[in-house]
FIPANU-602104 format. One line per 5 residues: number of its first residue (from 1); their letters; for each residue x, y, z of N, C-alpha, C. Coordinates in steps of 0.001 Angstrom, whole numbers, m for minus. Example, Ala and Ser with C-alpha at 12.3 -4.5 7.8 and 13.67 -1.06 7.14 Angstrom:
<sites>
1 = as = 13190/m5690/7800/12300/m4500/7800/13200/m3300/7800  12850/m2250/7080/13670/m1060/7140/12900/30/7870 .
</sites>
This chain:
<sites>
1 = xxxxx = m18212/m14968/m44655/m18423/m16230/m43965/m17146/m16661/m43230  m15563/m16608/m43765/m14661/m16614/m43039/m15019/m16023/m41901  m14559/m14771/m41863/m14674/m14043/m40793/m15463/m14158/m39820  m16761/m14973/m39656/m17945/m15071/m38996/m17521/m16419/m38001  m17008/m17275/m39178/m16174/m18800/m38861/m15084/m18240/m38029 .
6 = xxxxx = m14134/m17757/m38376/m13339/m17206/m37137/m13825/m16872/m35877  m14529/m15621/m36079/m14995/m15380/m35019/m15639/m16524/m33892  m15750/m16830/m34171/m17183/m18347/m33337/m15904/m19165/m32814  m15090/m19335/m33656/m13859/m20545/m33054/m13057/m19476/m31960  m12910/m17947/m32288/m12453/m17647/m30928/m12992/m17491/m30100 .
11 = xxxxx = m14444/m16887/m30384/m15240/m17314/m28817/m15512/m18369/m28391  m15425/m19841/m29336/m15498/m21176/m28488/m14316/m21372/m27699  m12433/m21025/m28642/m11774/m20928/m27561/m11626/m20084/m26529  m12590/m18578/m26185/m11911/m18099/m25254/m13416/m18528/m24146  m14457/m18602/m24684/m15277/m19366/m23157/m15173/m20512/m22399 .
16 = xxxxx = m14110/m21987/m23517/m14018/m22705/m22929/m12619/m22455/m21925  m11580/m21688/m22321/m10619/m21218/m21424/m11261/m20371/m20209  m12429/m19249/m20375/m13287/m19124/m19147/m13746/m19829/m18486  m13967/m21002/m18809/m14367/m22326/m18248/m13687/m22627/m16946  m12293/m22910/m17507/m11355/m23509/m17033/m10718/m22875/m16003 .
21 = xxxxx = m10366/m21159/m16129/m9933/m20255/m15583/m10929/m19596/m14347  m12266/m19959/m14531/m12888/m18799/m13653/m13741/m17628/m14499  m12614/m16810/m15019/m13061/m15714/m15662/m12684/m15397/m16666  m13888/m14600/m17520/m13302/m14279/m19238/m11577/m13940/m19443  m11483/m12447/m18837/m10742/m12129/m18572/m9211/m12392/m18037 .
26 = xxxxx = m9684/m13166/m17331/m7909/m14032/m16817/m7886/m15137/m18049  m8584/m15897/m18459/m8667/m16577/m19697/m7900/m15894/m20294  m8774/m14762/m20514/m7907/m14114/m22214/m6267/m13788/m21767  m6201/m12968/m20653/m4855/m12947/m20337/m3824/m13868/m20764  m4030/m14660/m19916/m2881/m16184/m19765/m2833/m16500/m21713 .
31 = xxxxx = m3927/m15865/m22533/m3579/m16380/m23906/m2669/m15695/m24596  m3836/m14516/m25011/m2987/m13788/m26197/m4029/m12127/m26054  m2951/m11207/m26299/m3796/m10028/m26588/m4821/m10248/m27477  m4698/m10812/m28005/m5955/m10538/m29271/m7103/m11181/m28886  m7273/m12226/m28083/m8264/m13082/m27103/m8457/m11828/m26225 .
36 = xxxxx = m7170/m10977/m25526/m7914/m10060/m24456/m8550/m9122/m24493  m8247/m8689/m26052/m8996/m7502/m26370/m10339/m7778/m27059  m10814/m9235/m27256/m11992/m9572/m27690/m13035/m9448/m26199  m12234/m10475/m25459/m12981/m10541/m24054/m13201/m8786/m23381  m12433/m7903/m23517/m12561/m7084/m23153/m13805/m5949/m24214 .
41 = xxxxx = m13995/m6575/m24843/m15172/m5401/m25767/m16077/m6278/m25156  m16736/m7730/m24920/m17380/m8295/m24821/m17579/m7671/m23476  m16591/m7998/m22455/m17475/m7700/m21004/m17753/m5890/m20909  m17444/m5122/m21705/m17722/m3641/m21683/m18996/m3348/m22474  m19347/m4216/m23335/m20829/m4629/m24102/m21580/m4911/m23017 .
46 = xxxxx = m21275/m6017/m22517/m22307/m6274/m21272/m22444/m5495/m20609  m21483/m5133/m20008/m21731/m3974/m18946/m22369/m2665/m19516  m22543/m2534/m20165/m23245/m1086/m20943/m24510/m1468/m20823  m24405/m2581/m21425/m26277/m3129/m21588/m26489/m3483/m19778  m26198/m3681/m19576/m26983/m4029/m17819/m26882/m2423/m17253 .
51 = xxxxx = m26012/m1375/m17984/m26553/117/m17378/m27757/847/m18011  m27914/42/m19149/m29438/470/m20112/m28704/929/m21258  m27384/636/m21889/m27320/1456/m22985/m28625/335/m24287  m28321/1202/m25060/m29346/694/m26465/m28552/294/m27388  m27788/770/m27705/m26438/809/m29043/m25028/823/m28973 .
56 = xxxxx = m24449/419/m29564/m22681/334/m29548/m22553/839/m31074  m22101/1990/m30769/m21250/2723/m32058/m19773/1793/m32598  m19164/1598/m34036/m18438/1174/m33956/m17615/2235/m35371  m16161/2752/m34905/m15681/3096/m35972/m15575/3003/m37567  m15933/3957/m38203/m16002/3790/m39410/m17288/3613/m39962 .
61 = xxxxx = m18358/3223/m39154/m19188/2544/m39337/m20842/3505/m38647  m20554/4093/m38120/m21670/4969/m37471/m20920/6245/m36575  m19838/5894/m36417/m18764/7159/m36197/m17521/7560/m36527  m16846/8638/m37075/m15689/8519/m37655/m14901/9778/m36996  m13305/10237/m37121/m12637/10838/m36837/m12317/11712/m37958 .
66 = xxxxx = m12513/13012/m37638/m12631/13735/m38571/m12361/15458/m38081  m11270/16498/m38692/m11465/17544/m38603/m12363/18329/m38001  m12088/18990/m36819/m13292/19627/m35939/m13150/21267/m36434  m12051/21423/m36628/m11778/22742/m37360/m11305/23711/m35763  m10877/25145/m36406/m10498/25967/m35290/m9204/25203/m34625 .
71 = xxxxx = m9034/25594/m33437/m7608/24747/m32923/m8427/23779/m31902  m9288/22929/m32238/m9690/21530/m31484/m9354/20393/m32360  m8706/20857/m33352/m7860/19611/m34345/m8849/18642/m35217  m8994/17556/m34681/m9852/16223/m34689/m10922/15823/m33715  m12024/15794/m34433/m12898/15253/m33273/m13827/13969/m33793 .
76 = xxxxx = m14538/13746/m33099/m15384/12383/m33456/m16813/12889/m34127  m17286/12517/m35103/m18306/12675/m35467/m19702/11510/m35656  m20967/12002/m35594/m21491/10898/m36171/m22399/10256/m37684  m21982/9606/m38501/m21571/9459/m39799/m23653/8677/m40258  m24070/8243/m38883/m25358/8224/m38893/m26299/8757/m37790 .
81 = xxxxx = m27761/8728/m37613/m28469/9348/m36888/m28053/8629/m35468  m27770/8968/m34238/m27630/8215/m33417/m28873/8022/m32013  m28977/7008/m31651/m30410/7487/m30856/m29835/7679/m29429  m30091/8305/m28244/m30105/9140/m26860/m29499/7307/m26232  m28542/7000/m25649/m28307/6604/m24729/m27507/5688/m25434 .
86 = xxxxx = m26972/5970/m26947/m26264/4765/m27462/m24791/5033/m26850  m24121/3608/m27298/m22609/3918/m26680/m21396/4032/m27669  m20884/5299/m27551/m20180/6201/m28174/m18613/5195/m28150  m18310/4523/m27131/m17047/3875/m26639/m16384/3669/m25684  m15428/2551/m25530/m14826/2569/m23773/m13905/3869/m24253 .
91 = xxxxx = m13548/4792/m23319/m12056/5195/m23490/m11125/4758/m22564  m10186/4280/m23680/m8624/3825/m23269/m7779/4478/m23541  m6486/3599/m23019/m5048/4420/m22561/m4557/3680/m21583  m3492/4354/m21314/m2480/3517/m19702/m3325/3702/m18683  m3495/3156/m18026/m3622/3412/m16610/m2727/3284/m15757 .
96 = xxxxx = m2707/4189/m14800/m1901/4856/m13905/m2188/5401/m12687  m1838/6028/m11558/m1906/6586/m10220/m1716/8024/m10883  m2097/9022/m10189/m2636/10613/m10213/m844/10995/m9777  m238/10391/m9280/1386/10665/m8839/1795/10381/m9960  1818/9087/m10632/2183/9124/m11666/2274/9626/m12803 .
101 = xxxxx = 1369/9853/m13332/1104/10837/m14351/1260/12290/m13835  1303/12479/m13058/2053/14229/m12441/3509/14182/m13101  3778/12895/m13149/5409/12463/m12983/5573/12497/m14262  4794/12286/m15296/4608/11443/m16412/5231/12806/m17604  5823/12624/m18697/5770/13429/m19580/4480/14163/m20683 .
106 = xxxxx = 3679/13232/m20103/2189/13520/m20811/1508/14541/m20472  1225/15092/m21874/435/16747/m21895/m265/16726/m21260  m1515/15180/m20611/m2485/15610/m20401/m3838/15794/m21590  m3562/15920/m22766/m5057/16149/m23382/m5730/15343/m23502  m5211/14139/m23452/m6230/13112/m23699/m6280/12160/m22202 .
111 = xxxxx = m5802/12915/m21438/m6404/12051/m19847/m7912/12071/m19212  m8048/10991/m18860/m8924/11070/m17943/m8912/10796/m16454  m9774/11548/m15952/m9236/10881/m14236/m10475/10294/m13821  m10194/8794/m13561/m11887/8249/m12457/m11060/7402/m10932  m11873/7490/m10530/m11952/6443/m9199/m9679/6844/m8602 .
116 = xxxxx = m9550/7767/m8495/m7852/8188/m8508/m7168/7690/m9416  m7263/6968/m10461/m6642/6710/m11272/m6901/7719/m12861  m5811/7621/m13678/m5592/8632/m15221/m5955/7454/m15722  m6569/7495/m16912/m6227/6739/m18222/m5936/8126/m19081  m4593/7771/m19365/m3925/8181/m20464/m4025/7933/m21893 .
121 = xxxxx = m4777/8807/m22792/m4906/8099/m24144/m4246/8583/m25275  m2863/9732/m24611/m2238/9914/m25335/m1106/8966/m26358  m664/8019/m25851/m843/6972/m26742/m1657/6453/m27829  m913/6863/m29170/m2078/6083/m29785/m2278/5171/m29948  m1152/4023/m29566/m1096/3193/m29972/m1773/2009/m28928 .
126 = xxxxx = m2066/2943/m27556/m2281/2075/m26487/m3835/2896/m26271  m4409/3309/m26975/m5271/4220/m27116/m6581/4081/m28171  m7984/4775/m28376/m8389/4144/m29118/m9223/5198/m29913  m10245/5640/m30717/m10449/6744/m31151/m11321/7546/m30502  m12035/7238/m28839/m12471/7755/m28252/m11694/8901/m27428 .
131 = xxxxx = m10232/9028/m27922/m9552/10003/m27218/m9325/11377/m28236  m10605/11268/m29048/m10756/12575/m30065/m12031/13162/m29713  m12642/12915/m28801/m14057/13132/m28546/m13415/14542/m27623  m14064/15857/m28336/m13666/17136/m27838/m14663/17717/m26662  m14234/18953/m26346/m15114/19358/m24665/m15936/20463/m25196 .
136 = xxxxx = m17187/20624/m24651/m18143/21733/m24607/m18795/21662/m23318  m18884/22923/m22509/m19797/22848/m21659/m21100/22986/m22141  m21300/24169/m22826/m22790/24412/m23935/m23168/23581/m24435  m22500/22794/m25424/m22972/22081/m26489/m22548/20380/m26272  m22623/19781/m24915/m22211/18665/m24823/m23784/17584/m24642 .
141 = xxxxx = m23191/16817/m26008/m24195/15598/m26793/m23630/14585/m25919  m22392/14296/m25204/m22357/12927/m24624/m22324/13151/m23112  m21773/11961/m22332/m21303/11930/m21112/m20333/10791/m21006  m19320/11203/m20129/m18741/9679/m19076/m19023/8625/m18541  m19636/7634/m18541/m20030/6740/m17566/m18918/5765/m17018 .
146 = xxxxx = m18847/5829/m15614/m18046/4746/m14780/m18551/3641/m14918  m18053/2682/m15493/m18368/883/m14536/m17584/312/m14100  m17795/m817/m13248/m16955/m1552/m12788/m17018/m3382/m13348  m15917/m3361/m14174/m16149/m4774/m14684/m15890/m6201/m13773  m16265/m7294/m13860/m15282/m8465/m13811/m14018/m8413/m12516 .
151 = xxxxx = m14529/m8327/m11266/m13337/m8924/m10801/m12390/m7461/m10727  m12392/m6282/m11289/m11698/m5400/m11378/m11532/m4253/m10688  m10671/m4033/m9972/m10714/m2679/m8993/m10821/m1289/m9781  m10573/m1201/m10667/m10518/314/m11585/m11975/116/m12942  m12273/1305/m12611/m13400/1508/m13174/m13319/1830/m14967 .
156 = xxxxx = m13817/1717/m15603/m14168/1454/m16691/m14732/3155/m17417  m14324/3968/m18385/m15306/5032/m18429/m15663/4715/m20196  m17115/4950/m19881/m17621/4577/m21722/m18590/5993/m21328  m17908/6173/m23382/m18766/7702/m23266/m20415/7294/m24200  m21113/7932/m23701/m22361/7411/m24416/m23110/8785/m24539 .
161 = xxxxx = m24211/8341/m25877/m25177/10150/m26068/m25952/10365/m25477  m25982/11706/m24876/m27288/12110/m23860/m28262/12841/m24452  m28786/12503/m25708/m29617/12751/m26742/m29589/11814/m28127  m30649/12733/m29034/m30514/11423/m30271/m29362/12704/m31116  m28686/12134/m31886/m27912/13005/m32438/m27882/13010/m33939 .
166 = xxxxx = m27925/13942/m34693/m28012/13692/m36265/m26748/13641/m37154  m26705/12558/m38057/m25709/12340/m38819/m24461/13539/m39369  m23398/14298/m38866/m22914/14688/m39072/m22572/15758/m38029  m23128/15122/m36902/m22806/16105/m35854/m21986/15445/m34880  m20637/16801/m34341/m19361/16277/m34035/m19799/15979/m32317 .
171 = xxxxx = m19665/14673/m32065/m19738/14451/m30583/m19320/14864/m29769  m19606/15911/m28454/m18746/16292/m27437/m19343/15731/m25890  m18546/16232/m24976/m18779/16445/m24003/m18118/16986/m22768  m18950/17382/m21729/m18000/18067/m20287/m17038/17898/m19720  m16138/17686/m19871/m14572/17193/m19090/m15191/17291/m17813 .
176 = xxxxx = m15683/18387/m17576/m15876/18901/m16042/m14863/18221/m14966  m14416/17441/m13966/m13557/17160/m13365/m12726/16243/m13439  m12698/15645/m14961/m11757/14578/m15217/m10552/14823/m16082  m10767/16025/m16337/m9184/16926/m16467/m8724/17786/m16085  m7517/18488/m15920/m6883/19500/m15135/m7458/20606/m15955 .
181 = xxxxx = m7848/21210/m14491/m8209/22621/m14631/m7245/23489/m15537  m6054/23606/m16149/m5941/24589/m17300/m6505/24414/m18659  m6526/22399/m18897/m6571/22244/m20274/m8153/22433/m20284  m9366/22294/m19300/m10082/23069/m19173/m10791/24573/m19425  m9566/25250/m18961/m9966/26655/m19017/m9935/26801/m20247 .
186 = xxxxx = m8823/25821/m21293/m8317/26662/m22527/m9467/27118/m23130  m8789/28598/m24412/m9493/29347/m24467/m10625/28562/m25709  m9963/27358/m26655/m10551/26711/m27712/m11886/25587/m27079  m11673/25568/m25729/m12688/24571/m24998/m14185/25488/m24770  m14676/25209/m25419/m16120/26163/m25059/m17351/25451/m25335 .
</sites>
């Protein structure tokens, strides 16, 4: 019941600061990360649901990070049955310019590239557990989806299932052109 009570008092303060501001988003800004990262699951919820998703997976809870075995390390699994079009997660990281990250000391494994921009999710800390979700061309259960949120020039990518998937099966999907062609080729990506 705490927690529920919390919750409600920060969404009363961060809609009436939307109020005031215009938009969720610049609201949450001008506050506090922790307001921005609420407003920001909220408008990536919406936006999923106005593309038709059905479901929002949430860590720990219907998906977990877990040993993929072989040299793909860690991957994401799902811990219940999941049904065809639920949403797997935003993936985050830095965002950046395609120069930049050329520039950047980053391996690369956990980038993505949309709309010319990387999100980098090699960070973990700036990062979230959707940057364990491994590649199959054969055997790929998810996909990428672009949106465009709120006011925002850079697009949004949430990975969601392109089937129903059964409890204990490790989520993948196609990199196909949103990573560099070597970490691609590698020989553990299949």
């Amino acid at each position: 019941t705490r927690l529920l009570v919390h919750r409600r008092r920060v969404m009363t303060t961060l809609f009436a600061l939307a109020a005031a501001h215009g938009s969720l988003l610049e609201a949450a800004t001008r506050t506090s990360p922790v307001l921005r990262q609420v407003a920001q699951r909220l408008l990536w919820r919406r936006t999923a649901l106005e593309n038709g998703a059905r479901f929002f997976c949430e860590l720990d809870r219907e998906i977990e990070v877990a040993p993929s075995g072989g040299a793909k390390g860690m991957g994401l699994f799902a811990k219940v049955d999941l049904a065809e079009g639920s949403v797997v997660g935003r993936y985050t990281g830095v965002e950046m310019g395609e120069d930049e990250f050329d520039a950047s000391p980053s391996t690369g494994l956990y980038a993505m590239r949309t709309n010319g921009v990387v999100i980098d999710g090699e960070d973990p800390d700036r990062s979230n557990y959707c940057r364990f979700i491994n590649h199959s061309v054969r055997r790929a259960n998810c996909q990428a989806t672009e949106a465009w949120e709120d006011d925002s020039p850079l697009a949004a990518v949430y990975l969601e299932t392109l089937r129903d998937i059964a409890a204990g099966e490790e989520l993948l999907f196609d990199y196909g052109e949103m990573q560099p062609r070597s970490i691609r080729d590698a020989a553990h990506m299949t």
